[in-house]
C-alpha positions in Angstrom: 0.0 0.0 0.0 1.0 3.9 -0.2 -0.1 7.0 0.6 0.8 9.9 -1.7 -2.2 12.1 -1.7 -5.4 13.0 0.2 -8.4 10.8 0.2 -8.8 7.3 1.5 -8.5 4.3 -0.7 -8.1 1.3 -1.1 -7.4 -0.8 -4.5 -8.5 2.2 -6.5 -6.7 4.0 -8.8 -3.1 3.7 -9.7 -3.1 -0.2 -9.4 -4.3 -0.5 -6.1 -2.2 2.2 -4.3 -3.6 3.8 -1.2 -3.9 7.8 -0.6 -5.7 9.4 2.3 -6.9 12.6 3.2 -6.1 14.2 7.3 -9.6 12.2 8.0 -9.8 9.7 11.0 -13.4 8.5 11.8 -14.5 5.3 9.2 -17.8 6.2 7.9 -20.5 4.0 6.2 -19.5 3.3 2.5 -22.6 3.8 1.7 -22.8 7.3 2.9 -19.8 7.8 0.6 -20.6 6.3 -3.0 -24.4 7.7 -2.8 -22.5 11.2 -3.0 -20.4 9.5 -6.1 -17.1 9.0 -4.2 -14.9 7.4 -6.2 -14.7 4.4 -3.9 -14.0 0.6 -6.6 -16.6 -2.0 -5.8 -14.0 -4.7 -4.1 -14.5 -5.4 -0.6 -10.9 -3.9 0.1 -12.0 0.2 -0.3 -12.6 2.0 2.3 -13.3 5.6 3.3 -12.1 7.4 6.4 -13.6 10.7 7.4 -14.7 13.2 10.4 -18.0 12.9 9.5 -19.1 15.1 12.9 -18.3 18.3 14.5 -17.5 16.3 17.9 -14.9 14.0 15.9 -12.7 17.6 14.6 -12.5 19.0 18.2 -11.8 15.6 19.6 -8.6 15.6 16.4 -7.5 19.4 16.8 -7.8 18.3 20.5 -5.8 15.1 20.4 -8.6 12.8 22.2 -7.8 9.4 22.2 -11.0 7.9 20.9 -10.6 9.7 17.9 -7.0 9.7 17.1 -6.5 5.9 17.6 -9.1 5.6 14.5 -6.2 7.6 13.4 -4.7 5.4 9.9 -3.5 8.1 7.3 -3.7 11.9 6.9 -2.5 14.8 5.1 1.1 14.2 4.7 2.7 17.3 6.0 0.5 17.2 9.2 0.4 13.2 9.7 3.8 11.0 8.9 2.6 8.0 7.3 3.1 5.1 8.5 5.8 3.9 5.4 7.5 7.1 5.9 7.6 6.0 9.7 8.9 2.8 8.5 11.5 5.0 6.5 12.3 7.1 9.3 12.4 4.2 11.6 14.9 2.1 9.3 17.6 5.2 9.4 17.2 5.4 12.7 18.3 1.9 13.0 21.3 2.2 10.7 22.8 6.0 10.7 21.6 7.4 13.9 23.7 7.4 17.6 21.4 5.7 20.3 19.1 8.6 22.0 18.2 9.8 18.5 16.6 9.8 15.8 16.7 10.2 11.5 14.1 12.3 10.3 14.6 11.5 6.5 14.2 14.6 3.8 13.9 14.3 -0.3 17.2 16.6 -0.8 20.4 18.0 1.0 18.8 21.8 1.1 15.6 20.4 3.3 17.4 18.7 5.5 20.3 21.5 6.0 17.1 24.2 6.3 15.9 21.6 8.6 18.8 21.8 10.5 18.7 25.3 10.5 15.5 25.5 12.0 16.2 23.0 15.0 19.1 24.7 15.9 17.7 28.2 15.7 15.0 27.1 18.1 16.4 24.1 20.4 20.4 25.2 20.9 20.9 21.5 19.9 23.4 19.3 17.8 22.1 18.1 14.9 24.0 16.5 12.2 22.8 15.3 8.5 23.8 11.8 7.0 23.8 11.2 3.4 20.6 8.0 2.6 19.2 6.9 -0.5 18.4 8.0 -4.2 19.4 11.6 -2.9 17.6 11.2 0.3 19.8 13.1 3.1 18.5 12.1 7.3 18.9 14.7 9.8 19.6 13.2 13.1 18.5 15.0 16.3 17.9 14.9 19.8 14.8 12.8 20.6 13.2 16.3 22.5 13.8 17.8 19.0 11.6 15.7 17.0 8.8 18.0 16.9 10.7 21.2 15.9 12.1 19.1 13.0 8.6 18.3 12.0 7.7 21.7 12.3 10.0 22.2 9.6 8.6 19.4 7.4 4.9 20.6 8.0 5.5 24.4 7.0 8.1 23.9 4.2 6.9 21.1 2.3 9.7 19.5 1.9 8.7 15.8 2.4 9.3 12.4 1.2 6.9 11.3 -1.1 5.1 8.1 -0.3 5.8 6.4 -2.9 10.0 7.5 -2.6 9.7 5.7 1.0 7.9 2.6 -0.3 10.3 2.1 -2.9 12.9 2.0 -0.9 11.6 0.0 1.4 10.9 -2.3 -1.2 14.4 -2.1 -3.0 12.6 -1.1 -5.9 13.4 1.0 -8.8 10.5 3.4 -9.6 8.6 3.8 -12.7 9.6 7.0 -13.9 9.0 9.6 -16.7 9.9 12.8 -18.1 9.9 15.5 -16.9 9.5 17.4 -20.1 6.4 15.5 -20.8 5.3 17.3 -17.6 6.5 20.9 -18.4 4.8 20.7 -21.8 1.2 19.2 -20.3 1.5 22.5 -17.7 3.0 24.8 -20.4 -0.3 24.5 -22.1 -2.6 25.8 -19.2 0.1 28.7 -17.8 1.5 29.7 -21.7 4.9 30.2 -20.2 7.8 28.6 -21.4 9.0 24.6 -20.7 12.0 25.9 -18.6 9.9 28.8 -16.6 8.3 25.9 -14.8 9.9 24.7 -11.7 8.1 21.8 -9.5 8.1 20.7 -6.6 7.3 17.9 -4.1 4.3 19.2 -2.3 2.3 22.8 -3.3 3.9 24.1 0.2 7.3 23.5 -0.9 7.2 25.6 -3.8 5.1 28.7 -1.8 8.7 28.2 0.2 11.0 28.2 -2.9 9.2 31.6 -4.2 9.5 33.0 -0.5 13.2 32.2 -0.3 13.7 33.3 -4.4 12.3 36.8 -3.2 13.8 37.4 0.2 17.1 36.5 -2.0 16.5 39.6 -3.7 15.9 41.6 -0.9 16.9 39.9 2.3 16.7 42.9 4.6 12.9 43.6 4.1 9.7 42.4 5.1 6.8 40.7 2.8 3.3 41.9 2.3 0.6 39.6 2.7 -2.7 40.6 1.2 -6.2 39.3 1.8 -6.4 36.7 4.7 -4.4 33.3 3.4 -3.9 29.6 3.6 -2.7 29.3 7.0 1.1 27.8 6.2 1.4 30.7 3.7 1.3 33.0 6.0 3.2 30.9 8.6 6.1 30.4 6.3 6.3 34.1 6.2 6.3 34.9 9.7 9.1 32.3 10.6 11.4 32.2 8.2 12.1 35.4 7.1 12.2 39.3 8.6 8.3 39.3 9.2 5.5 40.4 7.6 2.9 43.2 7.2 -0.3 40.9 6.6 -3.1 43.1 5.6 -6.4 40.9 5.8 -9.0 43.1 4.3 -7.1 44.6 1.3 -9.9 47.1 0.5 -10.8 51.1 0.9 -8.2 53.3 2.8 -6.0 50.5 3.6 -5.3 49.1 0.7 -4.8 52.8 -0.6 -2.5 53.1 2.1 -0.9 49.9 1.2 -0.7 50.5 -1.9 1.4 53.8 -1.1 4.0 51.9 0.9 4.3 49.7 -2.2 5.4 51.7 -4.4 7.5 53.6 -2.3 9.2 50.2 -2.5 9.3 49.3 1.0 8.4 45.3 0.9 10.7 42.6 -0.4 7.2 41.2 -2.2 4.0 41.1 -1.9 2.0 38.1 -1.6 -1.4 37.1 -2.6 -3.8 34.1 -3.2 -7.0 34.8 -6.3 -9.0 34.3 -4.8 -8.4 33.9 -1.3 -8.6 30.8 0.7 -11.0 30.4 2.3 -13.1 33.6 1.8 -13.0 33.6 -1.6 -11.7 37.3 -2.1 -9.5 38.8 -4.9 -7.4 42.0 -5.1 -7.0 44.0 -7.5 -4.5 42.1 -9.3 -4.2 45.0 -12.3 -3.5 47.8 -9.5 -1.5 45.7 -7.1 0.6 44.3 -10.4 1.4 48.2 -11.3 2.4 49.7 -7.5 4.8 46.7 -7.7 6.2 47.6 -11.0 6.3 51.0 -9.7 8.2 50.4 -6.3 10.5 47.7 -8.1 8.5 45.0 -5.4 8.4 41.6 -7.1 4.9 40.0 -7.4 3.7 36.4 -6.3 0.2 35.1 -6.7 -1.0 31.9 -6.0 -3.5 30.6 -8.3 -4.7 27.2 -6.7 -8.2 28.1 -5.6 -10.2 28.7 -8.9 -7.0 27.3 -11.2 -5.2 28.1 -14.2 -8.6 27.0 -16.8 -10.3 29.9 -15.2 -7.9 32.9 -14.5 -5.2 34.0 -16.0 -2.6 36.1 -13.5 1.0 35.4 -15.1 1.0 38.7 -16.9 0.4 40.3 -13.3 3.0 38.4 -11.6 6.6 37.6 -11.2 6.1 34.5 -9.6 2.5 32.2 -9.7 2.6 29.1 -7.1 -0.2 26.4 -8.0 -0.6 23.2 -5.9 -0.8 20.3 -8.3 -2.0 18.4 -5.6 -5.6 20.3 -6.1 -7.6 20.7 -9.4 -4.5 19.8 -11.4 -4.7 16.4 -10.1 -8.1 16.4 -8.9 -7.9 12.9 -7.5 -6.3 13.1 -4.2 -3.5 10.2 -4.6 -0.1 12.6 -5.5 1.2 15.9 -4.3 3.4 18.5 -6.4 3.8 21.9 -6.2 4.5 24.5 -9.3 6.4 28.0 -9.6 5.8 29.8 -12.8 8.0 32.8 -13.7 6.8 35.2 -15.9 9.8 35.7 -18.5 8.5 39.7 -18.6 9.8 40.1 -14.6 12.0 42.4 -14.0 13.7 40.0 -12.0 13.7 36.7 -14.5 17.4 36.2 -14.9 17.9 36.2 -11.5 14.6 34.1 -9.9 15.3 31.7 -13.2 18.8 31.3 -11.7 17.6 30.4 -8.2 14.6 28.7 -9.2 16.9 26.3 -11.4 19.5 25.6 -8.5 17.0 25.0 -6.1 15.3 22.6 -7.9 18.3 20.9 -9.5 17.3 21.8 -12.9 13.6 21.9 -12.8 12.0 19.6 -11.0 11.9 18.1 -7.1 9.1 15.6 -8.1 10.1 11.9 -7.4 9.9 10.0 -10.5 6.7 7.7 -9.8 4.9 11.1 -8.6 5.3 12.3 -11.7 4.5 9.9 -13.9 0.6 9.4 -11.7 0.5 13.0 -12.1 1.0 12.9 -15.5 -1.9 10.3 -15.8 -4.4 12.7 -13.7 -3.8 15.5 -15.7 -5.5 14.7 -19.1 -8.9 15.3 -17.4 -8.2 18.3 -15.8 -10.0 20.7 -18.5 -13.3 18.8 -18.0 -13.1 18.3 -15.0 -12.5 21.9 -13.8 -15.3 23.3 -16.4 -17.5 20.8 -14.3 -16.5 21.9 -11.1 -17.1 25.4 -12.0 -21.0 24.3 -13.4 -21.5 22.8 -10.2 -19.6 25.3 -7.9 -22.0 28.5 -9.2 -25.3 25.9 -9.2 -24.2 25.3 -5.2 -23.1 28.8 -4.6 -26.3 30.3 -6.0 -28.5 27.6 -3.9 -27.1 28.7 -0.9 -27.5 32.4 -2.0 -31.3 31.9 -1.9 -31.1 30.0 0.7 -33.2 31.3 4.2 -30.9 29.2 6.6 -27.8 30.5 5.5 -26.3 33.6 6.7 -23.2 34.3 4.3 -22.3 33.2 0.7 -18.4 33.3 0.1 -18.1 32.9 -3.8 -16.2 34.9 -6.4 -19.9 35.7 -8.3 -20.7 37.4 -5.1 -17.5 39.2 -3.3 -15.2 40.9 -5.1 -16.8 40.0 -8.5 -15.4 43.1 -10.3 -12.0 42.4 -9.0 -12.3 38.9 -10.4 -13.3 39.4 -13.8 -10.1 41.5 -14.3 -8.3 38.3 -14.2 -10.7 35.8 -15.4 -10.2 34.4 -18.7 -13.0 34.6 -21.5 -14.3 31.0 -21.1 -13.4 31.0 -17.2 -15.8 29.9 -14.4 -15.6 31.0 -11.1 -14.0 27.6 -9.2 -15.6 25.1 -7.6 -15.0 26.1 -4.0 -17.6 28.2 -1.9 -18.0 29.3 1.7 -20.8 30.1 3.8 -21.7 30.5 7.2 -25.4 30.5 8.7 -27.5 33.1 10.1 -28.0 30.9 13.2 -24.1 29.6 13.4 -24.6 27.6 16.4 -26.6 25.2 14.4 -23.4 25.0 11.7 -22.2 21.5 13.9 -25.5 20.3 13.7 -25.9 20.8 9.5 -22.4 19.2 9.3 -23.2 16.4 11.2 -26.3 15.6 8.9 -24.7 16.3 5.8 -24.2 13.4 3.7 -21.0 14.3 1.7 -17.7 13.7 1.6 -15.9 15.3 4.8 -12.2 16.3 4.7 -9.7 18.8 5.3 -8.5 19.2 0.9 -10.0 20.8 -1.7 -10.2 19.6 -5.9 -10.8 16.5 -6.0 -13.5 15.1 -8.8 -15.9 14.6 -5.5 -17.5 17.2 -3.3 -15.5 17.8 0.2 -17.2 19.5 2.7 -14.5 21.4 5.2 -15.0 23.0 8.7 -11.6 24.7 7.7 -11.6 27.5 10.7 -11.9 24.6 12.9 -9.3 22.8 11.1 -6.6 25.4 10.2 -6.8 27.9 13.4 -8.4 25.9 16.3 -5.5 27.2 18.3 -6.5 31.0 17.0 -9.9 30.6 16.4 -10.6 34.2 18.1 -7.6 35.7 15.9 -9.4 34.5 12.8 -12.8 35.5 13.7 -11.1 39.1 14.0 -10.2 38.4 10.1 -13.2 37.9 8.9 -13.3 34.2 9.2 -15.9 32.5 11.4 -15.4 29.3 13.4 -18.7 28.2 12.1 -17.7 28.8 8.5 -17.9 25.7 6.2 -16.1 25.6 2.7 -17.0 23.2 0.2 -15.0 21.8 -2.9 -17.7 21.0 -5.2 -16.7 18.1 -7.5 -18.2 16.6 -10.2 -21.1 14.6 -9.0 -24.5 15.3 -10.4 -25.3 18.6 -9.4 -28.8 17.9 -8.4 -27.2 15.5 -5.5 -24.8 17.7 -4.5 -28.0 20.1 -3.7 -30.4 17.6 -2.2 -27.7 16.6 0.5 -27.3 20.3 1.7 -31.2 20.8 1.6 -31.6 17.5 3.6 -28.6 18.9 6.3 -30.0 22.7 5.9 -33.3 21.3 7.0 -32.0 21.4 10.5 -30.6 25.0 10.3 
């Protein structure tokens, strides 16, 4: 078996290779395939899920009857257990007794690693060379958990299927890597060799970070609109700081706007839209201080997705997580950086972008080549995802239960349609909240969809992300704008008409 991805699976796709999603409670299978989950008929699939509001406090809170359920999860937040296997074996053969190998993918993890556990623990650390390019860093048992901080807000993991090949003694199945440039080149229009990938979305958000602050490595970053939660992370503790403006609108984004051109910020950083309230800046105006102040540019285009926006003309840098829509099956995760050859900075970010990927790409071999696979249905699959997105977004509109509609038709529309391309949607992701939130635990509990932490896969996933990404700053959010009774969906690619009679049957009890 192997875990490389984000839903729960067994014998599915990929010849009977497992993924899983940061889900822990086993729910009926029947509650999954009615909502066209792409579970195989064999008696070996299963699904795991929270399926209640009770099961995510009892995981953010670490309860035992909930995590022992505990098999798989996202692989930046949960080790797996063949990557444990993989840590476990170094241990045994490279590291001193009292310690312990925490394997990375490349040399430059596992030296930032080190980095990072010194910085914070006053420890000794060293690094050991492993397999296939893998390099260990051996620490202190009390510094495990720093190093795993590392491997959480970076990225920079080993892939599943890296560890179970090894394990195995096993070459993997590999393919080219220019196959994979050309299939992205023709959904960003940039060039083959202004593509740079990565192992995980998160590691190349960190690559861009570090390729700016390399230009600028005094100043501090501008973060605009309220973000994925490691994106801002990354920001705040690995670099100077950061100026994280969560309502880029009226006199304040006027204000910021000022300081941007006066060229204050080594960049600034967006997401269009925003994750998860569904915002976009002013890409246009933002794109034109920064040309102004000489302030490079990165936007992150995961949320809505290459098919309907097109932000490379805007930007220096554009981070995508492959692992999302690109894939859209939830069983491999890659991250992208595209430079835009027009930045004033291309010679230089190329230059970095090239080292630090050791020519192009991060991606182990056999994650490539199921990526690869995933990708031809992308296009459909996104233009069915947007059809079903606006036919759940405008539901809930109308809806007299529900209390707020996060959705690019309906906030910040103008602002989106700057960017949006002429056949673009507007995503398949939505938020909304309730006008009685209280009873938001309640509706979740009832809902009969697929529940878990991701977002584009070909099946709906419903997400109590506040409770998921901030349960620690759950007040601190709700000061941004973001309630802990919000509830994001990833519409997928069911019949649309199902996707709506689950949420009337839930909203019933709202």
């Amino acid at each position: 078996m192997e875990l490389s991805g984000i839903w729960g699976l067994r014998n599915g796709r990929d010849g009977g290779r497992t993924c899983a999603v940061r889900d822990l409670l086993k729910q009926p299978l029947w509650n999954v395939r009615s909502m066209g989950c792409p579970l195989p008929d064999t008696p070996h699939a299963c699904a795991v899920s929270l399926p209640t509001w009770d099961s995510v406090i009892g995981y953010e809170e670490g309860r035992d009857r909930v995590i022992k359920k505990l098999e798989a999860g996202y692989p930046r937040f949960f080790i797996h257990p063949l990557v444990k296997r993989l840590f476990a074996k170094a241990t045994e053969e490279i590291a001193e007794s009292g310690k312990r190998a925490i394997v990375f993918p490349h040399k430059r993890a596992a030296q930032g690693a080190q980095r990072y556990v010194e910085r914070k623990l006053a420890v000794a650390t060293r690094i050991a060379s492993y397999d296939e390019g893998m390099q260990a860093l051996i620490v202190p048992e009390t510094a495990i958990g720093v190093a795993l901080e590392y491997w959480r807000f970076t990225g920079e993991i080993v892939s599943t299927r890296q560890a179970e090949d090894h394990l195995n003694e096993r070459e993997p199945e590999g393919c080219s890597t220019v196959l994979l440039k050309q299939q992205l080149s023709e959904f960003s229009g940039a060039a083959l060799d202004d593509h740079f990938i990565y192992e995980s979305g998160m590691a190349g958000i960190f690559s861009a970070y570090r390729a700016v602050m390399n230009l600028f490595p005094s100043r501090k970053t501008l973060q605009l609109e309220f973000p994925y939660v490691d994106s801002l992370k990354v920001q705040e503790r690995f670099g100077n700081g950061v100026v994280f403006l969560y309502d880029a609108v009226g006199e304040d984004l006027d204000s910021a706007i000022r300081r941007i051109q006066e060229g204050e910020f080594a960049a600034v950083f967006c997401e269009v839209p925003s994750n998860p309230l569904l915002r976009t800046v002013n890409l246009p105006r933002i794109s034109e201080a920064c040309r102004q102040g000489g302030v490079p540019l990165v936007v992150d285009d995961t949320v809505a997705s290459s098919i309907n926006l097109e932000v490379l003309k805007h930007a220096d840098l554009v981070t995508t997580s492959l692992t999302k829509w690109i894939s859209g099956v939830g069983d491999v995760m890659a991250g992208l950086v595209t430079l835009n050859e027009q930045s004033n900075w291309a010679t230089d970010l190329r230059a970095f972008l090239k080292e630090d990927t050791g020519g192009g790409s991060r991606l182990y071999r056999g994650d490539a080549r199921v990526l690869i696979s995933n990708m031809k249905s992308y296009p459909e699959r996104m233009r069915r995802s947007n059809s079903n997105g606006e036919l759940v977004a405008d539901y809930l509109h109308e809806h007299p239960a529900v209390g707020r509609v996060w959705y690019p038709k309906y906030n910040t529309a103008h602002e989106y349609r700057l960017i949006r391309r002429a056949d673009g949607g507007y995503g398949g992701l939505v938020s909304f909240t309730l006008k009685q939130p209280r009873k938001m635990p309640r509706v979740y509990d009832a809902l009969e969809l697929c529940k878990g932490p991701s977002l584009g896969t070909e099946f709906t996933l419903a997400s109590p992300y506040t409770m998921l990404a901030h349960y620690y700053e759950l007040d601190w959010a709700e000061a941004c704008g973001v309630s802990p009774n919000l509830l994001r969906l990833s519409v997928g690619i069911e019949d649309g008409e199902v996707i709506i009679g689950a949420l009337a049957k839930a909203l019933d009890l709202a």
